[in-house]
Backbone bond lengths (Angstrom), bond angles and torsions (degrees), N, CA, C in turn:
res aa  C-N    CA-C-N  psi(-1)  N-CA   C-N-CA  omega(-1)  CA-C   N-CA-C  phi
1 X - - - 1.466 - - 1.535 110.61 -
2 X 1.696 116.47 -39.80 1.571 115.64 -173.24 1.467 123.97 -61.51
3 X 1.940 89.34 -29.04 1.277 121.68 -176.73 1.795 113.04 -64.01
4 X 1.273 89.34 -51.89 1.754 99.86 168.92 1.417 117.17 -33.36
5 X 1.574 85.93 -76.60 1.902 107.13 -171.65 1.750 107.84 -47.77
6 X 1.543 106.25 -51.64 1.490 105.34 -177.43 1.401 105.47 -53.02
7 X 1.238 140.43 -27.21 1.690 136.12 -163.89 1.619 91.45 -70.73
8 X 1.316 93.68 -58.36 1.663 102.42 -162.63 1.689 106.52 -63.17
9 X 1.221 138.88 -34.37 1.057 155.06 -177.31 1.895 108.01 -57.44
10 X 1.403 91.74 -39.25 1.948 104.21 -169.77 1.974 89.68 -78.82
11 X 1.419 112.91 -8.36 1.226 85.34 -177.87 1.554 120.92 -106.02
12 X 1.555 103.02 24.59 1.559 115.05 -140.09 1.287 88.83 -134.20
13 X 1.493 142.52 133.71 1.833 136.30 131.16 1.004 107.98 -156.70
14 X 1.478 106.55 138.07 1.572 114.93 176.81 1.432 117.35 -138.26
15 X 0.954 124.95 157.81 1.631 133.72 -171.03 1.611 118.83 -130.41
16 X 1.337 97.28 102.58 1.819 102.84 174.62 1.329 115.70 -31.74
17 X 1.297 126.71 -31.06 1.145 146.31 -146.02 1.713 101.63 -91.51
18 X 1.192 106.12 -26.32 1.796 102.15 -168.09 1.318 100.41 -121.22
19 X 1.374 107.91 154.64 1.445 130.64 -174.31 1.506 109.58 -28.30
20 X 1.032 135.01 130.13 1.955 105.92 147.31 1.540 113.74 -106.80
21 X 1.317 92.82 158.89 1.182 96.36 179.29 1.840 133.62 -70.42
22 X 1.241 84.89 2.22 1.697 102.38 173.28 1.384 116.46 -113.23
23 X 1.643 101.39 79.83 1.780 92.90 -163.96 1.812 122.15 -48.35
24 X 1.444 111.15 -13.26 1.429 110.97 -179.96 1.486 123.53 -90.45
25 X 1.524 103.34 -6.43 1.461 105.16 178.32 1.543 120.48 -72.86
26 X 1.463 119.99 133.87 1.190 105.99 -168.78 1.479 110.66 -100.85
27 X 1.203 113.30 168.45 1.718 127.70 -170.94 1.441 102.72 -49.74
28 X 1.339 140.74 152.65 1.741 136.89 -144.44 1.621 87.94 -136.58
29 X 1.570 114.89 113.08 1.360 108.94 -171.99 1.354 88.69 -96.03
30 X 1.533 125.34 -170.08 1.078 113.50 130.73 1.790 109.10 -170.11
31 X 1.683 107.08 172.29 1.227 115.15 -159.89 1.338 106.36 -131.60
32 X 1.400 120.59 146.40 1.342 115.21 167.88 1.799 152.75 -36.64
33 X 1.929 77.44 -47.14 1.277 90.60 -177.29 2.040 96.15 -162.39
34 X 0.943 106.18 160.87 1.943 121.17 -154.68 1.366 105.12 -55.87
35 X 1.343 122.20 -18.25 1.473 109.59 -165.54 1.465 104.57 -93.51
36 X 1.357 133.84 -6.03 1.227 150.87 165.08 1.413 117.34 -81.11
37 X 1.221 120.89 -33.47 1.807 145.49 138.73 1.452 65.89 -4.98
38 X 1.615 92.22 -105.60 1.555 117.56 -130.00 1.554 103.26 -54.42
39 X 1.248 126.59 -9.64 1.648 127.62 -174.77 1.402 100.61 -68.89
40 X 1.445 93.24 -59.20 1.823 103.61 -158.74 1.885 102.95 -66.04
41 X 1.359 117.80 -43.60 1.151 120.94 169.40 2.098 129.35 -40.00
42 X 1.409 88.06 -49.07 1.479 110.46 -177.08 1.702 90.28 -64.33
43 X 1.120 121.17 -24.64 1.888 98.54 -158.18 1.267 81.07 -136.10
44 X 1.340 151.82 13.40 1.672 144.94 117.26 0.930 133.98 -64.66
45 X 1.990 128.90 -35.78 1.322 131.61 134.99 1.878 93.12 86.12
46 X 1.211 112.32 27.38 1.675 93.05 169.28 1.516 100.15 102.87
47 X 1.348 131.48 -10.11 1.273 109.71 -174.35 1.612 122.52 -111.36
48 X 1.481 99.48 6.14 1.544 114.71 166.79 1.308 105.88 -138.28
49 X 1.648 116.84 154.16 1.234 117.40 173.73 1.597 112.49 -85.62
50 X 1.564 125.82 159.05 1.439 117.05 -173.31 1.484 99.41 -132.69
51 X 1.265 107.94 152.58 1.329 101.41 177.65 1.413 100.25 -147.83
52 X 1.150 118.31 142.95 1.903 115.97 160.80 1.429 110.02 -107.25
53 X 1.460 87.56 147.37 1.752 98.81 -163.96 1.640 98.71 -79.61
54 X 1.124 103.83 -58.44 1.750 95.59 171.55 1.547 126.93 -41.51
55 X 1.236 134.68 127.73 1.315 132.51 176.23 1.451 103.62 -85.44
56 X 1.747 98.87 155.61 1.207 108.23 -153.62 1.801 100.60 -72.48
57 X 1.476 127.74 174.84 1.703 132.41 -170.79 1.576 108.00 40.81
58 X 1.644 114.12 28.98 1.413 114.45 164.82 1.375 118.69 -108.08
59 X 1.753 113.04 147.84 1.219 130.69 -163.81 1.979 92.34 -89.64
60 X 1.680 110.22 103.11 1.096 93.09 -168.30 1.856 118.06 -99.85
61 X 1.526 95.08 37.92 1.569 102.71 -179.37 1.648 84.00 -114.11
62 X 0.996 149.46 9.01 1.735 157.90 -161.80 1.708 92.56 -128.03
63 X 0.678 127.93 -44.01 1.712 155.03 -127.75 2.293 88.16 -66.64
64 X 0.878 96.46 142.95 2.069 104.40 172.67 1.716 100.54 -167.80
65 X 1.416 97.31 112.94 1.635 83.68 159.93 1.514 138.41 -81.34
66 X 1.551 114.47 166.07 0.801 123.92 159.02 1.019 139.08 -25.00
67 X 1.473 146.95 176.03 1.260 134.37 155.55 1.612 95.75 -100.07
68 X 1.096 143.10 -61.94 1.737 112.54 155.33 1.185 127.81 3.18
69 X 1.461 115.27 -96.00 1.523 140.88 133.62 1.616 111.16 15.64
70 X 0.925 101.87 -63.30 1.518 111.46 175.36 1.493 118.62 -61.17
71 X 1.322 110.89 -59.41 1.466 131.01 -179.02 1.536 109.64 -61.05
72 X 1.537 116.33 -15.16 1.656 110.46 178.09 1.562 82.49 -93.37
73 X 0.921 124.62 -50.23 1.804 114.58 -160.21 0.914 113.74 -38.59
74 X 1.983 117.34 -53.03 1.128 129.37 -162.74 1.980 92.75 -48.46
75 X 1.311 123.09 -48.47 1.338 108.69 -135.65 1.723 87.79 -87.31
76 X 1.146 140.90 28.57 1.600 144.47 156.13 1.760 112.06 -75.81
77 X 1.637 84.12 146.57 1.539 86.94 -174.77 1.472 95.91 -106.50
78 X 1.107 128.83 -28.61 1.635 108.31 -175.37 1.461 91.56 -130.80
79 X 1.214 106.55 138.33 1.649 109.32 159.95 1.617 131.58 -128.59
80 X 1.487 111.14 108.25 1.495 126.45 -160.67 1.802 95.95 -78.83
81 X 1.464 108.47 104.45 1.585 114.34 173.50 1.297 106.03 -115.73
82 X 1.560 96.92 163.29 1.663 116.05 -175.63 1.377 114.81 -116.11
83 X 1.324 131.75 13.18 1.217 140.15 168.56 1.546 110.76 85.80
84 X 1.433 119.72 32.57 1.541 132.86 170.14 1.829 100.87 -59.97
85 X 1.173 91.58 150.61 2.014 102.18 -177.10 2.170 95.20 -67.43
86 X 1.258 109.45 -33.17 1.616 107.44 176.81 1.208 120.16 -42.18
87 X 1.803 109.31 -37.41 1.277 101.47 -154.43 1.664 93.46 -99.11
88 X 1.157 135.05 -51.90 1.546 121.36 174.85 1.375 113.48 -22.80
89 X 1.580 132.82 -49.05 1.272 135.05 -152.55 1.816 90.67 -76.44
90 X 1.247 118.35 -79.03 1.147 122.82 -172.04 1.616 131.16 -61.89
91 X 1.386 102.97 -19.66 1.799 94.67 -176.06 1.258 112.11 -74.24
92 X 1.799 130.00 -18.91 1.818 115.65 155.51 1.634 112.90 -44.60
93 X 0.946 115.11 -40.13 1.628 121.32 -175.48 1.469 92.94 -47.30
94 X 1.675 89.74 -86.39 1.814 94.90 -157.19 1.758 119.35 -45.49
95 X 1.900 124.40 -35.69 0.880 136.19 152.02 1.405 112.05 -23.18
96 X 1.127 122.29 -56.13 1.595 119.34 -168.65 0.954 119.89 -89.33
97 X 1.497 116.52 -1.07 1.680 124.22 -173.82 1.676 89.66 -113.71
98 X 1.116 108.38 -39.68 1.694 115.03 -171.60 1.500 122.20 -131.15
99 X 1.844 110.55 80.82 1.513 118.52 -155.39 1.337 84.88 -71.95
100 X 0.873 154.10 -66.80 1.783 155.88 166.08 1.564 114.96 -3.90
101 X 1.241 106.06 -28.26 1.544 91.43 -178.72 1.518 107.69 -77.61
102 X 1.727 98.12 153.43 1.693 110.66 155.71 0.731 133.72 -129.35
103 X 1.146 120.95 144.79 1.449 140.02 -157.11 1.346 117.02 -112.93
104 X 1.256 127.14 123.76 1.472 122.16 -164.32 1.845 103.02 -147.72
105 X 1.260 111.46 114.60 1.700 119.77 -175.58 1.470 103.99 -77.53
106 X 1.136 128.49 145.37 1.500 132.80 -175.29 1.615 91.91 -91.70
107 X 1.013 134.87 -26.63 1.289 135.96 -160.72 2.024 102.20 -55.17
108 X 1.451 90.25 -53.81 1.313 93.64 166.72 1.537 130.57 -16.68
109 X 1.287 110.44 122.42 2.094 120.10 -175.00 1.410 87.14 63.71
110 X 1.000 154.63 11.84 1.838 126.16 169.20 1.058 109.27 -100.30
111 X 1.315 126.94 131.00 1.298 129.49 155.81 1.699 129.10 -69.73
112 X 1.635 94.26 102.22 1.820 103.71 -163.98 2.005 94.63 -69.96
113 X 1.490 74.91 146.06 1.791 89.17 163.97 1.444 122.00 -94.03
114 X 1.527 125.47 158.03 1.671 127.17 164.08 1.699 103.92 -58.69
115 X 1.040 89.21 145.81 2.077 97.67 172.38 1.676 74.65 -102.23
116 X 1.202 97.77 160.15 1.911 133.62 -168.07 1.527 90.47 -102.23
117 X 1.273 101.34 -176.11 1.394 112.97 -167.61 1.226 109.24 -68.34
118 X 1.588 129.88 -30.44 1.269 134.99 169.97 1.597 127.97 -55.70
119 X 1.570 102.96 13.90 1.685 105.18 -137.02 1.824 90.11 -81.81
120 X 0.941 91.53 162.99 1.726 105.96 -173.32 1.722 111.41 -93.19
121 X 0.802 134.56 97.04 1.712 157.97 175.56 1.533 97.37 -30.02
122 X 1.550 114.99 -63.09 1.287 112.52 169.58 1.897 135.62 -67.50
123 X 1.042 94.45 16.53 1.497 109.27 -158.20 1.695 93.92 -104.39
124 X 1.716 114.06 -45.95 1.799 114.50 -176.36 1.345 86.16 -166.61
125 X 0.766 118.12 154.99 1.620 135.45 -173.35 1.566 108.31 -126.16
126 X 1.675 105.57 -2.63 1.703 117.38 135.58 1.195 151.64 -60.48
127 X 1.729 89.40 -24.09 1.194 110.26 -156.85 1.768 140.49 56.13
128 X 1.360 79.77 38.61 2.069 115.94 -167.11 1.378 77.44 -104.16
129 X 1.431 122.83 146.51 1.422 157.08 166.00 1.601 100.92 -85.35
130 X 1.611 139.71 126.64 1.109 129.76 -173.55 1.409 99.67 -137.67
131 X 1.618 124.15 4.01 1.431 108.92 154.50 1.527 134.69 -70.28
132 X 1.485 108.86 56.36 1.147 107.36 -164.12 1.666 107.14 -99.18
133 X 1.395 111.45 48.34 1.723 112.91 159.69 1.440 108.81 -103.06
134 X 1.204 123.74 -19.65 1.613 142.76 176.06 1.018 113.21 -50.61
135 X 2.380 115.99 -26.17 1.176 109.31 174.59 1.469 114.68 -87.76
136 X 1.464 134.00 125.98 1.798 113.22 170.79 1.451 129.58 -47.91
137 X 1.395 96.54 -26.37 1.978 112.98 -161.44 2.336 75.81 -94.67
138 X 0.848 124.79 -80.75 1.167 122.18 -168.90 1.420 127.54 -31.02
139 X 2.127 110.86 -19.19 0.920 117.77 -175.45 1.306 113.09 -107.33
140 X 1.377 106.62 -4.68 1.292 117.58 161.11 1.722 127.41 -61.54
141 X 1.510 102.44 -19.15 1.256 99.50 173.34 1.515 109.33 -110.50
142 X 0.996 118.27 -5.77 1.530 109.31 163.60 1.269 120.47 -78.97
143 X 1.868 128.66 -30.48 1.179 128.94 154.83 1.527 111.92 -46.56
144 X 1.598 117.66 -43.37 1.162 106.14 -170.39 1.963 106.93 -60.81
145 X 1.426 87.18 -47.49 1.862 82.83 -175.54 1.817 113.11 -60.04
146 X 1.075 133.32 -42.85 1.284 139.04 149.40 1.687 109.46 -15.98
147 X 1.405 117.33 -64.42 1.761 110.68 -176.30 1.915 90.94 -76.57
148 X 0.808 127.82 -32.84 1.215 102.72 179.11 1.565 124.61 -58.73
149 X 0.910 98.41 -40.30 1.662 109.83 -176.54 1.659 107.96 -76.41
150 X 1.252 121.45 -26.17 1.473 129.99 -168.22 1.517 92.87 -85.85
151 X 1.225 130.94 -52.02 1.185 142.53 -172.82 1.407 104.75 -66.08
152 X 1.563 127.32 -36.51 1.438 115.68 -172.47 1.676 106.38 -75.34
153 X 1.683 113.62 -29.46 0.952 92.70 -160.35 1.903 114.58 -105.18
154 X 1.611 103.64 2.97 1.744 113.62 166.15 2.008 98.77 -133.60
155 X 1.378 85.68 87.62 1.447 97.06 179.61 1.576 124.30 -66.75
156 X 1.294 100.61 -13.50 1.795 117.02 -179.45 1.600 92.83 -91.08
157 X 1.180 114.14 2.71 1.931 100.17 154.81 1.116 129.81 -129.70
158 X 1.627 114.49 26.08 1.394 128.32 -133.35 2.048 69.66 -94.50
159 X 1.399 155.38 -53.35 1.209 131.08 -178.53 1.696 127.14 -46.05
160 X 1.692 86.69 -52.42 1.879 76.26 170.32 1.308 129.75 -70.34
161 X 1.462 114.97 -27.16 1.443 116.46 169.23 1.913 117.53 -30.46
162 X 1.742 78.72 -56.91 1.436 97.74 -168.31 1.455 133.61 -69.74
163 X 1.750 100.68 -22.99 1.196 113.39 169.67 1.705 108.31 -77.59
164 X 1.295 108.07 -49.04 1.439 116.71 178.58 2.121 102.52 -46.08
165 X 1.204 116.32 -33.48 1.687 105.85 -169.77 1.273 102.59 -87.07
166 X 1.629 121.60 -18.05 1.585 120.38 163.80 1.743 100.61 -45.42
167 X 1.104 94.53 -70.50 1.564 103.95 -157.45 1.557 110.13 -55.73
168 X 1.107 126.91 -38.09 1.740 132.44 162.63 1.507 113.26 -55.27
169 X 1.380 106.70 -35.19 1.564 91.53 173.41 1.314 116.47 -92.19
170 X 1.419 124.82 -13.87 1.101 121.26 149.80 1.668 127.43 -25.66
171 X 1.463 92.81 -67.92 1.470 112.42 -174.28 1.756 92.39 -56.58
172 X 0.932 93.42 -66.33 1.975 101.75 -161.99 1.784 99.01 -31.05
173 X 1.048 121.46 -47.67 1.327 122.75 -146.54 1.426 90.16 -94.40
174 X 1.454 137.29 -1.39 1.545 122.69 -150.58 1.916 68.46 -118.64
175 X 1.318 119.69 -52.06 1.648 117.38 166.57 1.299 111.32 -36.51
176 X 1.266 121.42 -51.24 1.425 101.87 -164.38 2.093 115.51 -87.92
177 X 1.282 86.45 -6.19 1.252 89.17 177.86 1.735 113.36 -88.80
178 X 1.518 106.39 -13.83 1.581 115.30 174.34 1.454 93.84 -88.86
179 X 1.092 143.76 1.93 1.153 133.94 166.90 1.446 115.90 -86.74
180 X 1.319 111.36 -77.79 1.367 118.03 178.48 1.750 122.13 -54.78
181 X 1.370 110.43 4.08 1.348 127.53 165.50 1.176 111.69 -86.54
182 X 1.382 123.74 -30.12 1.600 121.27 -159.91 1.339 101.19 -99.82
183 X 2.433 121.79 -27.58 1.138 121.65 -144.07 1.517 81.90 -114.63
184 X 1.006 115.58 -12.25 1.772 101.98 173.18 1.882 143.38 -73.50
185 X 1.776 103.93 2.42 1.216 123.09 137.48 1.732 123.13 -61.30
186 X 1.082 110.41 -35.04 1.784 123.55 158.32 1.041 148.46 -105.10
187 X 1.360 101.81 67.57 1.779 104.34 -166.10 1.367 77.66 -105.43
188 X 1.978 92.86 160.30 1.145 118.49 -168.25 1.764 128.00 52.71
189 X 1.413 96.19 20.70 1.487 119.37 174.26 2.031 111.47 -73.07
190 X 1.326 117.33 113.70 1.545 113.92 -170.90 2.051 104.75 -108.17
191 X 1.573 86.24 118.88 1.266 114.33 -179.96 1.983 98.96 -78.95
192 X 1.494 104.81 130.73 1.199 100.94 131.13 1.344 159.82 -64.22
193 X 0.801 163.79 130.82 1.480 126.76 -155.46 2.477 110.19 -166.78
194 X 0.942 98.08 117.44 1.365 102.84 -165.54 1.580 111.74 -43.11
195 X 1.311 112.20 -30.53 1.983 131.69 -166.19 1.087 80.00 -131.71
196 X 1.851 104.40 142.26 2.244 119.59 144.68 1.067 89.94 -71.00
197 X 1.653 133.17 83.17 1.325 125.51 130.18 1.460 158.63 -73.40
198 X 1.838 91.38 -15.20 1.041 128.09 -163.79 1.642 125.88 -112.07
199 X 1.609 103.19 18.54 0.924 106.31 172.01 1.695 154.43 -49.22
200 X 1.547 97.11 -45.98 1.489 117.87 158.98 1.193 105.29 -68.81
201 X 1.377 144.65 -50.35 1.203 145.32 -171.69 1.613 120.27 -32.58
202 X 1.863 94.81 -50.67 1.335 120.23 -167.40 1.444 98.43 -105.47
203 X 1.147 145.74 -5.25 1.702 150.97 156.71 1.982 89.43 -69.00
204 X 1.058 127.67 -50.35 1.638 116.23 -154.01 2.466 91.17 -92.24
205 X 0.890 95.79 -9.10 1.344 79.18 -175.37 1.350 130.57 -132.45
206 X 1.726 100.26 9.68 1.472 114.22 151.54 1.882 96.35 100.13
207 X 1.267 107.41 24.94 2.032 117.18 172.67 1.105 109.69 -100.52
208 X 1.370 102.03 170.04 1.858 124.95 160.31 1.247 110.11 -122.35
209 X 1.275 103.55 119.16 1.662 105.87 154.19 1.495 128.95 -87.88
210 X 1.211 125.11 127.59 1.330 155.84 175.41 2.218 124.32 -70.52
211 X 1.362 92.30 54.11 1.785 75.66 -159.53 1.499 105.19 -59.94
212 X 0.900 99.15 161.50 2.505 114.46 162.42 1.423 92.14 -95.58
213 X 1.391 112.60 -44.80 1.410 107.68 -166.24 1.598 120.17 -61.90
214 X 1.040 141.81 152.10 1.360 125.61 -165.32 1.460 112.20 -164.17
215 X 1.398 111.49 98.09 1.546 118.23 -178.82 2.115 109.55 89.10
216 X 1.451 94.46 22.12 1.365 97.09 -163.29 1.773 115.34 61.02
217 X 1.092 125.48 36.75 1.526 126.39 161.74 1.742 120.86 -132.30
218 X 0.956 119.73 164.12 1.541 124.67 173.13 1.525 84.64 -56.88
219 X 1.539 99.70 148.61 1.395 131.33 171.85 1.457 105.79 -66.46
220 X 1.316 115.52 133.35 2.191 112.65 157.46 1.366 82.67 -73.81
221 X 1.952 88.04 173.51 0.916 107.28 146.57 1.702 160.65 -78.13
222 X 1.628 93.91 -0.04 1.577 102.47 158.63 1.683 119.02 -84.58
223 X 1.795 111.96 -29.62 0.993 90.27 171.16 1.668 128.61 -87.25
224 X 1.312 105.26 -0.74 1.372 107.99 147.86 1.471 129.95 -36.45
225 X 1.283 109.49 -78.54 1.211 131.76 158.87 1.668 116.13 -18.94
226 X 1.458 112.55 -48.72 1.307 110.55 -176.10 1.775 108.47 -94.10
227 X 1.320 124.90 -11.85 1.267 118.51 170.95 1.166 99.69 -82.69
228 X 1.632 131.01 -32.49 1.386 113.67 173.69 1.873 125.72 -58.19
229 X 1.643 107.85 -60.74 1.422 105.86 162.20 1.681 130.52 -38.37
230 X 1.388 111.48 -21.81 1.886 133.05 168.75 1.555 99.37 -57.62
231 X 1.439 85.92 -66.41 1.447 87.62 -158.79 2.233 115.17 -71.91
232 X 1.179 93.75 -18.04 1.512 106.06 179.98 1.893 106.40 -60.53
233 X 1.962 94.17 -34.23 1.530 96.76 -160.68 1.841 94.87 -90.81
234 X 0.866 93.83 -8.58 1.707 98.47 173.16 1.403 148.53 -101.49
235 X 1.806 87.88 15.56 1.463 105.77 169.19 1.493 106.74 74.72
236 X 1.080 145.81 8.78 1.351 161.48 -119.71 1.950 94.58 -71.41
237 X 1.273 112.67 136.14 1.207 118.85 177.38 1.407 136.15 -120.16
238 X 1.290 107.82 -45.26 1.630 118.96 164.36 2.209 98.84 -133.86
239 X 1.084 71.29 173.03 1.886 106.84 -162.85 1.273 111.76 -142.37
240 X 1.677 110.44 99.38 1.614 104.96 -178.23 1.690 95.40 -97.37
241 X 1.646 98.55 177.65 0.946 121.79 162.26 1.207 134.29 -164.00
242 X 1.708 135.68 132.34 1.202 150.45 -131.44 1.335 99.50 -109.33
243 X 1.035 124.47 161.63 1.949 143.52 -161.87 1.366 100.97 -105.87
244 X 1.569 118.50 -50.26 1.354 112.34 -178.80 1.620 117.83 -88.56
245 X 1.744 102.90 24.54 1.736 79.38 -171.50 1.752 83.36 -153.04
246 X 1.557 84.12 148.02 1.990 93.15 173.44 1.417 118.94 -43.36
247 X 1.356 121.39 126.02 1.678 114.43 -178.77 1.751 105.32 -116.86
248 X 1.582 105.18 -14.92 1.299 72.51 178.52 1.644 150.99 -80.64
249 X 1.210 113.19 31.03 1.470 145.40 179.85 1.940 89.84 -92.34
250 X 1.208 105.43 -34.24 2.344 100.85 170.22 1.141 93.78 -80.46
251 X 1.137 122.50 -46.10 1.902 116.92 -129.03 2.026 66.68 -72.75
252 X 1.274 132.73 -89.06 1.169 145.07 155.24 1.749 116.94 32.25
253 X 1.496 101.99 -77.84 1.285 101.27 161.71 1.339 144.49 -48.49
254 X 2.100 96.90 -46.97 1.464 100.15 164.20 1.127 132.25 -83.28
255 X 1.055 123.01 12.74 1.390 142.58 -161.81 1.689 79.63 -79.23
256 X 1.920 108.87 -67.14 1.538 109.98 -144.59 1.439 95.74 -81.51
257 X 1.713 120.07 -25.87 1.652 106.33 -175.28 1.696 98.09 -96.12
258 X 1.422 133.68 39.30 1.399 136.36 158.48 1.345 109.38 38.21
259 X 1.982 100.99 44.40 1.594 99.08 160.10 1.346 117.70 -87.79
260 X 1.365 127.00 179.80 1.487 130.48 -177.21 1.353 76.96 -98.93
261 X 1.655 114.26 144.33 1.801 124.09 175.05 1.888 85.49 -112.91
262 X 1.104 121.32 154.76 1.433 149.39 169.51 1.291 128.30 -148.15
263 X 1.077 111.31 139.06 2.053 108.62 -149.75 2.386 88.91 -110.52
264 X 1.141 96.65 135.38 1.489 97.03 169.93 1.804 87.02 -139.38
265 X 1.593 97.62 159.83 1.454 122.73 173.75 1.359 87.58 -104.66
266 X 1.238 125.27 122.26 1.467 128.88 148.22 1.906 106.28 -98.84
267 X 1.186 115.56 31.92 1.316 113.51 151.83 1.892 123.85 -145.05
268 X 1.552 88.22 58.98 1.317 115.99 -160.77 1.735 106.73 -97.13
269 X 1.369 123.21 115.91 1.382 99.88 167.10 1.226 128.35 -72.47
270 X 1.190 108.96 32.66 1.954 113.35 -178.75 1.290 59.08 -113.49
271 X 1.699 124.54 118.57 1.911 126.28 155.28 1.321 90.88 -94.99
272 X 1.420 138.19 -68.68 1.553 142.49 -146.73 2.098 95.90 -58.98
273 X 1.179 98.29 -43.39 1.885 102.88 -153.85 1.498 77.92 -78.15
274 X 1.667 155.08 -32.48 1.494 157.27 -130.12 1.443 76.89 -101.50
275 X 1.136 129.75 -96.49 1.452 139.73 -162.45 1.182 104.07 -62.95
276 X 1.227 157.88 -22.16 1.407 133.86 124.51 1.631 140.81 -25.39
277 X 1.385 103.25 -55.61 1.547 119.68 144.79 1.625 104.55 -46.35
278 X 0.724 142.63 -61.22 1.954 133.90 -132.97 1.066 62.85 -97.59
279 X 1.563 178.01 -149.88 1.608 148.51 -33.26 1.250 115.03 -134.57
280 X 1.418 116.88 -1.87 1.385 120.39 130.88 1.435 133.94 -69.20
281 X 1.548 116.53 -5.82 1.362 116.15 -175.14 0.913 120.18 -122.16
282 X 2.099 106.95 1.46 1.448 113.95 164.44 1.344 98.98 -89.44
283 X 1.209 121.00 -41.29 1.797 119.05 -168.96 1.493 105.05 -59.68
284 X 1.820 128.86 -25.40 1.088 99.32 -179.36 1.597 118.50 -102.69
């Protein structure tokens, strides 16, 4: 497959930096995965195009592009990653086809959490938790690093950028405060949940998450067995479940402890309406 992409890649380079020949095409950002979409968009406002490399209902710790796929990347000038196994393999490629690109990790200034015993293998091979857009206050500083980087590199928009990331953190912080208003009758409330996706989520608002998933694989059946007795001793209340990942190891559980199961994308570029959803459906 690497072999593929590299062919197609040697036939491809482009540079933010030089004219194109399509004076209306705009500068090609791009992002890992959709909920970063909507970051870079909100505080670009129309004046770059955005794209996420992950397609949408994709498992993006599974995740390899295309050789297509590949050939749009190459033509991005900055690319905001989260430390997915995709992007190590391929960004020597695009680098060598496209010395111009940048590359910028969101991970940067956040303080990553331990994944629990449930932790997903494919997720960090640190065993660092890297869903950290789930937090509002956490994503507040990755927007912030986002206008920095947008701003260094089209300096004739470096005001609207900046006014535009006022106004997103606005929102972010007025979100997270409608959150922890609604989830603070339930602290220490334990979610089921198909993926540890939800880690920061439930670190900023006083939860437990519950994975099935375990070591990044379908559950056996003993450890079935023992997420079920977890969840029995934990009063267990809601049971999510994810689009890109096997649930029936939830659907399963709640089936026998007669929870209601409810499916959210936490890699949705609707971020504000997503986490609105997910804390309306723990509160009820």
């Amino acid at each position: 497959m690497m072999k593929k992409i590299f062919f197609i890649l040697l036939l491809f380079s482009i540079s933010c930096g030089k004219p194109s020949n399509q004076p209306d095409k705009k500068p090609l950002v791009l992002v890992s995965i959709a909920p970063y979409r909507f970051l870079v968009e909100q505080i670009a406002q129309g004046t770059l195009e955005v794209q996420s490399v992950v397609p949408p209902n994709t498992n993006p710790h599974a995740f390899e592009p295309t050789s297509r796929q590949a050939t749009k990347i190459a033509e991005g000038c900055i690319w905001f990653r989260i430390g997915e196994p995709f992007e190590d393999k391929i960004i020597p490629f695009l680098k060598e086809r496209n010395p111009h690109l940048i590359t910028y990790d969101l991970r940067e200034g956040i303080e990553l959490i331990a994944e629990t015993d449930n932790r997903c293998t494919h997720c960090s091979k640190d065993h660092l938790d890297r869903h950290i857009w789930l937090s509002p206050k956490l994503t507040v500083i990755q927007a912030e690093n986002i206008e920095k980087i947008l701003s260094a590199q089209w300096t004739e928009n470096q005001e609207f950028f900046k006014k535009n990331l006022e106004q997103l953190k606005t929102n972010l912080f007025q979100l997270d405060a409608e959150i922890a208003s609604l989830l603070k009758p339930l602290k220490n409330r334990t979610l089921l949940v198909s993926h540890p996706a939800f880690g920061y989520f439930c670190k900023e608002y006083g939860l437990k998450q519950l994975s099935v998933e375990y070591e990044g694989k379908d559950p056996r059946p003993r450890h079935l067995e023992k997420i079920l007795m977890q969840a029995q001793t934990n009063g267990l209340k809601t049971a999510i479940t994810l689009p890109q990942y096997n649930n029936k190891g939830t659907l399963l559980i709640a089936e026998k402890l007669k929870v209601e199961t409810k499916m959210i994308d936490p890699y949705s570029a609707d971020y504000i309406a997503t986490l609105q959803e997910l804390a309306e459906m723990i509160s009820q």
